[in-house]
OpenMM code with the backbone's topology and positions (N, CA, C; nanometers):
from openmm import Vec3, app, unit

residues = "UNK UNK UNK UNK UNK UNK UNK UNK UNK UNK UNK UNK UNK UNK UNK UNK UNK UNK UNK UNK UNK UNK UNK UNK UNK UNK UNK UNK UNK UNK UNK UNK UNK UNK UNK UNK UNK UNK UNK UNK UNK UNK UNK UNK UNK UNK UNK UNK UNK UNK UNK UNK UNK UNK UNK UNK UNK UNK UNK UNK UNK UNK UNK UNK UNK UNK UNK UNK UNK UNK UNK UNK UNK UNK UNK UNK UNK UNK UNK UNK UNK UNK UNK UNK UNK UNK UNK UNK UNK UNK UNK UNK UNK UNK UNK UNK UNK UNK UNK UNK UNK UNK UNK UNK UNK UNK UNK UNK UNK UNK UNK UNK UNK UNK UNK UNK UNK UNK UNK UNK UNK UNK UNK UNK UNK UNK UNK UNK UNK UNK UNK UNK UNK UNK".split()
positions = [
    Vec3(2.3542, -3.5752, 3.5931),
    Vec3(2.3224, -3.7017, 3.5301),
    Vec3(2.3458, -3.8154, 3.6296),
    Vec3(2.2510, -3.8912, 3.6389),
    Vec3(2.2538, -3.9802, 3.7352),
    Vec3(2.3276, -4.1448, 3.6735),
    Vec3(2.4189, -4.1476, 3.7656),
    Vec3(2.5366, -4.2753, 3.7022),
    Vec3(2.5282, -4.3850, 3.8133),
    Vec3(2.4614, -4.5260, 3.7259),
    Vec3(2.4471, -4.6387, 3.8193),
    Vec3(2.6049, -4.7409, 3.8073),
    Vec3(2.6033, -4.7621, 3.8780),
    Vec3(2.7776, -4.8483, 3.9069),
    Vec3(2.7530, -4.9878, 3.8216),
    Vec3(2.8203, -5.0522, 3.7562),
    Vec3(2.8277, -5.1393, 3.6900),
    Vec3(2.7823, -5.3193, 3.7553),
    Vec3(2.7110, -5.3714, 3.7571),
    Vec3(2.6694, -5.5107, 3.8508),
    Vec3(2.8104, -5.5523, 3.8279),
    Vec3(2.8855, -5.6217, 3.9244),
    Vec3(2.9803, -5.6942, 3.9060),
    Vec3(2.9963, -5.8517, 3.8180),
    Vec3(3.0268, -5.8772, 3.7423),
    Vec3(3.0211, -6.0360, 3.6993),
    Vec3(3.1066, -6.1384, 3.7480),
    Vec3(3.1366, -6.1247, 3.8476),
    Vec3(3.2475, -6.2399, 3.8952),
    Vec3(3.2854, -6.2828, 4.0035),
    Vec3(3.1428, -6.2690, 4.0774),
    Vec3(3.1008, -6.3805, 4.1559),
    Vec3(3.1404, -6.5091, 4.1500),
    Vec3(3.2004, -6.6033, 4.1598),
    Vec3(3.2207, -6.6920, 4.0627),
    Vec3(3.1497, -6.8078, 4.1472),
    Vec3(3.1227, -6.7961, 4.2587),
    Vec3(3.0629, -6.9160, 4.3689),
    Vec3(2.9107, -6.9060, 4.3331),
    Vec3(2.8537, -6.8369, 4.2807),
    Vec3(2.7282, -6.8326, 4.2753),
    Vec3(2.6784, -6.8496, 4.1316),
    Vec3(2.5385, -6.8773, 4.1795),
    Vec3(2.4204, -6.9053, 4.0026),
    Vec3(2.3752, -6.8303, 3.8982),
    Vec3(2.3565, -6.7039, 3.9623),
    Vec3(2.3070, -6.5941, 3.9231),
    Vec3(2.3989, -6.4870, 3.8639),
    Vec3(2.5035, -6.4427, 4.0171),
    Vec3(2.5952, -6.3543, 3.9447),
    Vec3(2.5176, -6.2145, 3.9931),
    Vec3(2.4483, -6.2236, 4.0727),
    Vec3(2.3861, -6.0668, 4.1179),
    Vec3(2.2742, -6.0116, 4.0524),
    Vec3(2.2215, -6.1200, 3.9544),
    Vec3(2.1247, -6.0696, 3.8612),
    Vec3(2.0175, -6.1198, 3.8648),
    Vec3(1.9929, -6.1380, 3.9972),
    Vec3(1.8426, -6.1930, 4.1203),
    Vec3(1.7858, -6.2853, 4.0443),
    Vec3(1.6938, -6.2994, 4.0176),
    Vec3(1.6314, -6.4749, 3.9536),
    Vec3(1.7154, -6.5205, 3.8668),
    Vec3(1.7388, -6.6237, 3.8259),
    Vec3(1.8218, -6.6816, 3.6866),
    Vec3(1.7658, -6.6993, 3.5610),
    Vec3(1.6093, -6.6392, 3.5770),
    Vec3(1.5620, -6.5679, 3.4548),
    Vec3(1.5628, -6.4732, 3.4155),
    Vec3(1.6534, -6.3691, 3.5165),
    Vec3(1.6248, -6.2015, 3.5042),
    Vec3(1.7143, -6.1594, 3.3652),
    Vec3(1.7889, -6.2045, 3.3370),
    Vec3(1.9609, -6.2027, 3.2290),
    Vec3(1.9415, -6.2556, 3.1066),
    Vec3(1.8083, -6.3254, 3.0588),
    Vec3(1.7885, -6.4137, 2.9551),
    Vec3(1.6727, -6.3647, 2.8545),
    Vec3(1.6946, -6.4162, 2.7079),
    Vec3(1.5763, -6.3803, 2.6482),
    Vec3(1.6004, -6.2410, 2.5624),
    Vec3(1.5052, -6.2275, 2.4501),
    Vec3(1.4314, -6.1416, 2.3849),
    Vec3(1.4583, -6.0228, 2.4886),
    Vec3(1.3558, -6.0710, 2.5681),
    Vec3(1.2898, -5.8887, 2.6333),
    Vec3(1.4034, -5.8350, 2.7439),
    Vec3(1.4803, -5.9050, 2.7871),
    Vec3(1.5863, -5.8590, 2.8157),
    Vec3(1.6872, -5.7606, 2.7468),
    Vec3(1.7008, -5.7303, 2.6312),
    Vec3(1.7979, -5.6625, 2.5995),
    Vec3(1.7202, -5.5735, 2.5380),
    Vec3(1.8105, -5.4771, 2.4927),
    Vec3(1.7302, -5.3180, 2.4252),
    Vec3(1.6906, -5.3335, 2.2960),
    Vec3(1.6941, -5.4352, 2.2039),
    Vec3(1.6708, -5.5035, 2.0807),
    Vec3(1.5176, -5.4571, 2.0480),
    Vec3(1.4735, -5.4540, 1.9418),
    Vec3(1.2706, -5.4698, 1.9164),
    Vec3(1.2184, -5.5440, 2.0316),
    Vec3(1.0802, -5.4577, 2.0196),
    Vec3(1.0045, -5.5493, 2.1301),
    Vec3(0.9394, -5.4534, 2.1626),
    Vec3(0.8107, -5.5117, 2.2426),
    Vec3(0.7609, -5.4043, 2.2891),
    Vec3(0.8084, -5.3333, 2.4247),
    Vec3(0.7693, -5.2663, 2.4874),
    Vec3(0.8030, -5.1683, 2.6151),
    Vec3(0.7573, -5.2738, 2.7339),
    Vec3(0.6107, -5.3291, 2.6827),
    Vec3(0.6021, -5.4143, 2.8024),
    Vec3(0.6781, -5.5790, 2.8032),
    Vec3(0.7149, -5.6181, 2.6872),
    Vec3(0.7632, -5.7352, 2.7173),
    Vec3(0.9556, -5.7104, 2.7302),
    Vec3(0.9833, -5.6064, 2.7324),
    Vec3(1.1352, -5.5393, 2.8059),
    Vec3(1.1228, -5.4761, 2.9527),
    Vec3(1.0415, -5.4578, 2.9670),
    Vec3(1.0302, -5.4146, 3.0849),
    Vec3(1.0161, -5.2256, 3.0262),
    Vec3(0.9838, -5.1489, 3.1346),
    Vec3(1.0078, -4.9686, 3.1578),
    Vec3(1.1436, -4.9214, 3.1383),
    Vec3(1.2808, -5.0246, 3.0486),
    Vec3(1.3775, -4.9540, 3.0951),
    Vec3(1.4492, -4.9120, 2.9949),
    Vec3(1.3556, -4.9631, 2.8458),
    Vec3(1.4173, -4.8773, 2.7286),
    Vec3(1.3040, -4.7816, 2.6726),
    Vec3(1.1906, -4.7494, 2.8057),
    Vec3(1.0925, -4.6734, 2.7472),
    Vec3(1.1018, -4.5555, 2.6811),
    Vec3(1.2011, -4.4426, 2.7178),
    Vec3(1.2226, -4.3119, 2.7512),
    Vec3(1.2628, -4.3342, 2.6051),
    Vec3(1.3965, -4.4167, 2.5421),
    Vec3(1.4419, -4.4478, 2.4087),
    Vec3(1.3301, -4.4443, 2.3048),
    Vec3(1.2638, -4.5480, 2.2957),
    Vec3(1.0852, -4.5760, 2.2411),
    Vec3(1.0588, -4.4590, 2.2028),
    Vec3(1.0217, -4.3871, 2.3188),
    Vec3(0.9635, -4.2607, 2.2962),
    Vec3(1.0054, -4.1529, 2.2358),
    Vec3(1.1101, -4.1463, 2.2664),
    Vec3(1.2302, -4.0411, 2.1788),
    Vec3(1.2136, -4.0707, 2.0323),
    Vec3(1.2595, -4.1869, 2.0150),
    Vec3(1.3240, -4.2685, 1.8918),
    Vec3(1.2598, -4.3337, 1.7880),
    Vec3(1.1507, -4.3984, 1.8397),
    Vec3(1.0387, -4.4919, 1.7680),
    Vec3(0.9314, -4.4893, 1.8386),
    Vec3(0.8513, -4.3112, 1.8087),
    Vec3(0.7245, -4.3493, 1.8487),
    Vec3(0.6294, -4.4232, 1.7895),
    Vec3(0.6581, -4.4181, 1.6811),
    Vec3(0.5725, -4.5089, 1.5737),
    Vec3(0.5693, -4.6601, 1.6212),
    Vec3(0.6299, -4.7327, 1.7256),
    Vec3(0.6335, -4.8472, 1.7881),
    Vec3(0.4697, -4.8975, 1.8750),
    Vec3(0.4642, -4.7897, 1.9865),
    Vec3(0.3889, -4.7320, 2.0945),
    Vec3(0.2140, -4.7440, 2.0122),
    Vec3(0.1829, -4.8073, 1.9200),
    Vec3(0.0712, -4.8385, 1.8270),
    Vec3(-0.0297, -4.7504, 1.9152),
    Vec3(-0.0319, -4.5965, 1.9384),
    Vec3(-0.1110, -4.5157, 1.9963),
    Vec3(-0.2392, -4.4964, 1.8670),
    Vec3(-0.3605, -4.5133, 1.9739),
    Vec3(-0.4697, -4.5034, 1.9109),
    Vec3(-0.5115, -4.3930, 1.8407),
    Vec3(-0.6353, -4.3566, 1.7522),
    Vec3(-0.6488, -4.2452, 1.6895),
    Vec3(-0.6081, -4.1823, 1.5771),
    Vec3(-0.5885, -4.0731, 1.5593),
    Vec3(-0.5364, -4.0318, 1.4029),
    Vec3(-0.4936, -3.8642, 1.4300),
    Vec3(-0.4375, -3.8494, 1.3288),
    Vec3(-0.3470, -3.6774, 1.4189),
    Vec3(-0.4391, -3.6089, 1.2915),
    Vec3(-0.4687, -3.4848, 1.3138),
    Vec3(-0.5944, -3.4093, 1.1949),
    Vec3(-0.4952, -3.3647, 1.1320),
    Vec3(-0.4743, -3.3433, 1.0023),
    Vec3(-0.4187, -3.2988, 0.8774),
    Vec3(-0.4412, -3.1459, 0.8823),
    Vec3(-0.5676, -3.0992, 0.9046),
    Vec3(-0.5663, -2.9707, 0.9366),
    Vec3(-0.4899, -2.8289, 0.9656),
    Vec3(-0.5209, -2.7584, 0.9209),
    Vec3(-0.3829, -2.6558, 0.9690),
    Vec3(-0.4558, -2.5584, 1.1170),
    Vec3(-0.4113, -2.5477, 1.2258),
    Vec3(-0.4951, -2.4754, 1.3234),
    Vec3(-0.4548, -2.3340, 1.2984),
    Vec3(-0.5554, -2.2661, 1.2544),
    Vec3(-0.5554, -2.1238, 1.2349),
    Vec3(-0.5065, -2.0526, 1.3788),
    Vec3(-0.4561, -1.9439, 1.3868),
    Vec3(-0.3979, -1.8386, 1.5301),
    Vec3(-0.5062, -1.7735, 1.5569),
    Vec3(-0.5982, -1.7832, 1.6200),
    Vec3(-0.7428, -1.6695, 1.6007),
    Vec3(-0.7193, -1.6249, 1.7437),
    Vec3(-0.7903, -1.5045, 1.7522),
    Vec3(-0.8571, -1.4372, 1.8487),
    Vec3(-0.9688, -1.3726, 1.8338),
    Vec3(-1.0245, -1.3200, 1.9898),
    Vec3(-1.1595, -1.2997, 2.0069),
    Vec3(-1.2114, -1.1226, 2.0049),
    Vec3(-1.3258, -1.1175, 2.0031),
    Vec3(-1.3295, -0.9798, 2.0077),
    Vec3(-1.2988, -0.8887, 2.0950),
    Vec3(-1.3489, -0.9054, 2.1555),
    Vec3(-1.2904, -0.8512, 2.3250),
    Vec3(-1.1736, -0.7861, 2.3146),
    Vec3(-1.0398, -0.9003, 2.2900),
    Vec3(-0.9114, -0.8853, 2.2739),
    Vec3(-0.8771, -0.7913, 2.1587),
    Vec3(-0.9364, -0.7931, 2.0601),
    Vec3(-0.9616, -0.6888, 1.9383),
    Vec3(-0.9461, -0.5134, 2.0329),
    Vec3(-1.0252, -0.5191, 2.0717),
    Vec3(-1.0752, -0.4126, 2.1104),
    Vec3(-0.9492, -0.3632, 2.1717),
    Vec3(-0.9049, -0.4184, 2.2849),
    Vec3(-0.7724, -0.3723, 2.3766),
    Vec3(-0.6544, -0.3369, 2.2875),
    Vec3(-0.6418, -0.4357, 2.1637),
    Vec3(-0.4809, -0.4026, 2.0753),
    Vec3(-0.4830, -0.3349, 1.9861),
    Vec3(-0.6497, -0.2503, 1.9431),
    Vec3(-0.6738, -0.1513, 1.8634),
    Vec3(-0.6096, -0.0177, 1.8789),
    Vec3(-0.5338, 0.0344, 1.8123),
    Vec3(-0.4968, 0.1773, 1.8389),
    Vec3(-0.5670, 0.2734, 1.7169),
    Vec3(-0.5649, 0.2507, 1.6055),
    Vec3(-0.6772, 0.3381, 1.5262),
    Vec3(-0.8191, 0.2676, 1.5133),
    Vec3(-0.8688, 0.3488, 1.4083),
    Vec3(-1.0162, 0.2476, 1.3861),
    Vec3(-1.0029, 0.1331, 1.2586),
    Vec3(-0.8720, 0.1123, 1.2146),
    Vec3(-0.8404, 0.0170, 1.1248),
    Vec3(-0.7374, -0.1293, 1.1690),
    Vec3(-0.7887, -0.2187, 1.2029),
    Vec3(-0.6815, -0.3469, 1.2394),
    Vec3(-0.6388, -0.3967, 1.1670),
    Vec3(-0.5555, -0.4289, 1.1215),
    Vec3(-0.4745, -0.5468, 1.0341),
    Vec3(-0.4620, -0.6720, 1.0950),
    Vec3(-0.5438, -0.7236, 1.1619),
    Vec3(-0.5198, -0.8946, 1.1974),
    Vec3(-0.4273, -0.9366, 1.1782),
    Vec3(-0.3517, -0.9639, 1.0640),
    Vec3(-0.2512, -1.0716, 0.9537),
    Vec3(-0.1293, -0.9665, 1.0105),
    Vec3(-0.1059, -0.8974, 0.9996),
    Vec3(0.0218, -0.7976, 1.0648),
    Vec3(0.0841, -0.8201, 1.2022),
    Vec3(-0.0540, -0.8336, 1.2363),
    Vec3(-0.0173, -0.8678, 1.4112),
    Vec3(0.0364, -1.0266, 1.4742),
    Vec3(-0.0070, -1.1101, 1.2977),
    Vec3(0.0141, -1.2804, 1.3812),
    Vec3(-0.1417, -1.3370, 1.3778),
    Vec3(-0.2347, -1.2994, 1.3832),
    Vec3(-0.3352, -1.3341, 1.4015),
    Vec3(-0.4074, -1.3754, 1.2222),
    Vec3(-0.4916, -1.4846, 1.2827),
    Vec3(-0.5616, -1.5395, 1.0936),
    Vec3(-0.6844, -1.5347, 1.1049),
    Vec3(-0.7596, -1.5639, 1.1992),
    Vec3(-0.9411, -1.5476, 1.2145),
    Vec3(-0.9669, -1.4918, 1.3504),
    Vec3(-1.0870, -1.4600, 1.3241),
    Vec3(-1.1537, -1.3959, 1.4409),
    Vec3(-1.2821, -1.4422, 1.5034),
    Vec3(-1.2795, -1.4692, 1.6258),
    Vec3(-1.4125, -1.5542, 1.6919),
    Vec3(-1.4619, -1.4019, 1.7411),
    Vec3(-1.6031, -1.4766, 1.8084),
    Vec3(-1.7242, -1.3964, 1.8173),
    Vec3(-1.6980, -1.3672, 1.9898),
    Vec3(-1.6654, -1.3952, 2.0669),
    Vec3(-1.6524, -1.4059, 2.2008),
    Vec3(-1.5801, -1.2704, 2.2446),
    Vec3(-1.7406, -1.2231, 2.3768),
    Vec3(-1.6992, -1.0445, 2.3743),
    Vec3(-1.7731, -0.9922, 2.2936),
    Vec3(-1.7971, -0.9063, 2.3567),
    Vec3(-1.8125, -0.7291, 2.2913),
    Vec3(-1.7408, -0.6392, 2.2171),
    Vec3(-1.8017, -0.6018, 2.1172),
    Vec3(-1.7214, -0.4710, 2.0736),
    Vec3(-1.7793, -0.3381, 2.0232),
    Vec3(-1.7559, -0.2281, 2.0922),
    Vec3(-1.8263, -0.0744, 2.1294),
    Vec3(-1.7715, -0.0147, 2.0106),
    Vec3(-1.6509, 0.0130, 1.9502),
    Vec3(-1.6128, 0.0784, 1.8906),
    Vec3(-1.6155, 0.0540, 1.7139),
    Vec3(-1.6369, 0.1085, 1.6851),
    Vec3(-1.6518, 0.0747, 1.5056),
    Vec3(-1.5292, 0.0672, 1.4547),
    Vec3(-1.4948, -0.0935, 1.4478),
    Vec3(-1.3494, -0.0961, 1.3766),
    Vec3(-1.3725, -0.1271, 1.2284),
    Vec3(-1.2766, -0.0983, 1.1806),
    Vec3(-1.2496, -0.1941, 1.0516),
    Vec3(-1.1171, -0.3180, 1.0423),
    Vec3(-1.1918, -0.4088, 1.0698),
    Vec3(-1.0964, -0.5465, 1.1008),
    Vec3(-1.0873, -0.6178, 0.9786),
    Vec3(-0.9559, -0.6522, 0.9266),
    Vec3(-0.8752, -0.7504, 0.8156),
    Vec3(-0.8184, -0.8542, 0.8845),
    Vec3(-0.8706, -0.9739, 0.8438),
    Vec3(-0.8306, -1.0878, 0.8269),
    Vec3(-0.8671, -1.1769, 0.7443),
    Vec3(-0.7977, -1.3242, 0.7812),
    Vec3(-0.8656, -1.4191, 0.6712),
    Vec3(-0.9670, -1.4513, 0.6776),
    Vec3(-1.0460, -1.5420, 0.8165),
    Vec3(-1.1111, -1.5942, 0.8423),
    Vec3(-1.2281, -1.5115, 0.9822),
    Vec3(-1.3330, -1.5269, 0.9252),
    Vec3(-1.4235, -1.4791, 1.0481),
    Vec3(-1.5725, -1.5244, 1.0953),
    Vec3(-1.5716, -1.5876, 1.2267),
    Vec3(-1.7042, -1.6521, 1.2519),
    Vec3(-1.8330, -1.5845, 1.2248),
    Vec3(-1.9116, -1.6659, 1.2116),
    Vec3(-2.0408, -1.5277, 1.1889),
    Vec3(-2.1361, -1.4872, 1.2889),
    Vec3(-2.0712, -1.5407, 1.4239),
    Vec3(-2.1275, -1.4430, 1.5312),
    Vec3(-2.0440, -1.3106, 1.5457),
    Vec3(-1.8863, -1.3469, 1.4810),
    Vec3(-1.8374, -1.2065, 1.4942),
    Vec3(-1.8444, -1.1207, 1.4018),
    Vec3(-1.8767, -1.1759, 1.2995),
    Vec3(-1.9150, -1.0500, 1.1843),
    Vec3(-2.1132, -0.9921, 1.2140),
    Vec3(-2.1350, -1.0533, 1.2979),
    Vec3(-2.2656, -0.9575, 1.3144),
    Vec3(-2.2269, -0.9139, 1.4081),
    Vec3(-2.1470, -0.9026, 1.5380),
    Vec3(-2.1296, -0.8257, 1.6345),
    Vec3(-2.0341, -0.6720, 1.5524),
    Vec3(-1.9501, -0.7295, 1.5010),
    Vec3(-1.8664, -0.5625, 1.4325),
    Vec3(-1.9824, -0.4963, 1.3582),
    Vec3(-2.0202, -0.5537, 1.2828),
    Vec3(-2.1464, -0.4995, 1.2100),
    Vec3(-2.2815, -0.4373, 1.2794),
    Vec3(-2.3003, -0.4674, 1.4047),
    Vec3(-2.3426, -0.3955, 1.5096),
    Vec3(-2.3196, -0.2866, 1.5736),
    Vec3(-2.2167, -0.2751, 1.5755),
    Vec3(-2.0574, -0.1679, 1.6440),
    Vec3(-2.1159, -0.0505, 1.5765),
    Vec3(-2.1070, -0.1295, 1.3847),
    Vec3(-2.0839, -0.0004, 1.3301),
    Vec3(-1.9501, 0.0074, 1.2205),
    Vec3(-1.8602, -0.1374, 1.2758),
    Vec3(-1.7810, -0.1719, 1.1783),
    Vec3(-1.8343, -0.2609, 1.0769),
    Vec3(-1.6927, -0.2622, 1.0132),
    Vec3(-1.6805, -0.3509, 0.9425),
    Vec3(-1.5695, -0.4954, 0.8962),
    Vec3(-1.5846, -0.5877, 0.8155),
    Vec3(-1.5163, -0.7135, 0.8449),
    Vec3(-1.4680, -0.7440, 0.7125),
    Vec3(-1.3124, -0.7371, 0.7371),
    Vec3(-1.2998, -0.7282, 0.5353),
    Vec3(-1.1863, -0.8768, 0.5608),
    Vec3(-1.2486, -0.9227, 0.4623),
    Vec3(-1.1439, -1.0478, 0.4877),
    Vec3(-1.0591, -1.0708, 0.3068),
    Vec3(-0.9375, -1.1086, 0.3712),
    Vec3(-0.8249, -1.1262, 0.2919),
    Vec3(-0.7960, -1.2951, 0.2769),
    Vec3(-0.7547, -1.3211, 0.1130),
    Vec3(-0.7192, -1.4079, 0.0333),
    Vec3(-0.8454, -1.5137, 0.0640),
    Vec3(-0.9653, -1.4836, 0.0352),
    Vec3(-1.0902, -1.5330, 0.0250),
    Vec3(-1.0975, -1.6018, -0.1230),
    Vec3(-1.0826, -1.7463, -0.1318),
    Vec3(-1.0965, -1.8096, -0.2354),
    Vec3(-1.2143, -1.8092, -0.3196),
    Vec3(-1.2148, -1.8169, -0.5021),
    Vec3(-1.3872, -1.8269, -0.5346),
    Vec3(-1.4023, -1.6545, -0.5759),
] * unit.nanometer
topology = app.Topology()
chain = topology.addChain("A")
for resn in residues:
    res = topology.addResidue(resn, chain)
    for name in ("N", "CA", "C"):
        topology.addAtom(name, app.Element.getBySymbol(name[0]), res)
């Protein structure tokens, strides 16, 4: 941890006191109080950020969405050991189309693109999907 030595205050012959312009010590944006990052200067940024990102008025909007765990076919193929997968067992929730697949599986999951359900269905498998609403 890096430890800066304390400015001395007691100078007593001088204006400043070690604290270079005689505006540097004064004011609002001087101290760690509200404010923004730029009118304090970079030196309670790291705090901000930690503490009150909600300050930092960052543009945009965060998606509500839930990001599904998917993988591709290809990868299917390699973690197959019978001709039946359980997707949902392994960690995995949908399945993309990306890759080949030679072998006729029978793949369970939730979710599945429909370039990859015509590629298994090509194979020779099939694509059974679990907790399908409706």
């Amino acid at each position: 941890m890096v430890r800066h030595k304390k400015k001395i205050t007691k100078l007593r012959g001088t204006r400043t006191v070690g604290g270079g312009n005689k505006k540097s010590r004064r004011g609002k944006g001087s101290r760690m109080g509200r404010g923004s990052i730029k009118k304090g200067g970079q030196r309670n940024k790291q705090h901000i950020l930690k503490y009150e990102p909600e300050r930092l008025h960052k543009k945009g909007f965060k998606s509500l969405k839930p990001k599904l765990k998917t993988i591709n076919l290809n990868e299917i193929e390699k973690i197959a050991e019978k001709e039946e997968v359980n997707l949902i067992k392994k960690g995995y929730e949908k399945v993309l189309g990306r890759g080949d697949i030679t072998q006729p599986l029978k793949i369970t999951a939730k979710k599945f693109t429909k370039k990859a359900v015509e590629k298994i269905k090509k194979a020779g498998g099939e694509a059974i999907i679990i907790g399908e609403k409706g």
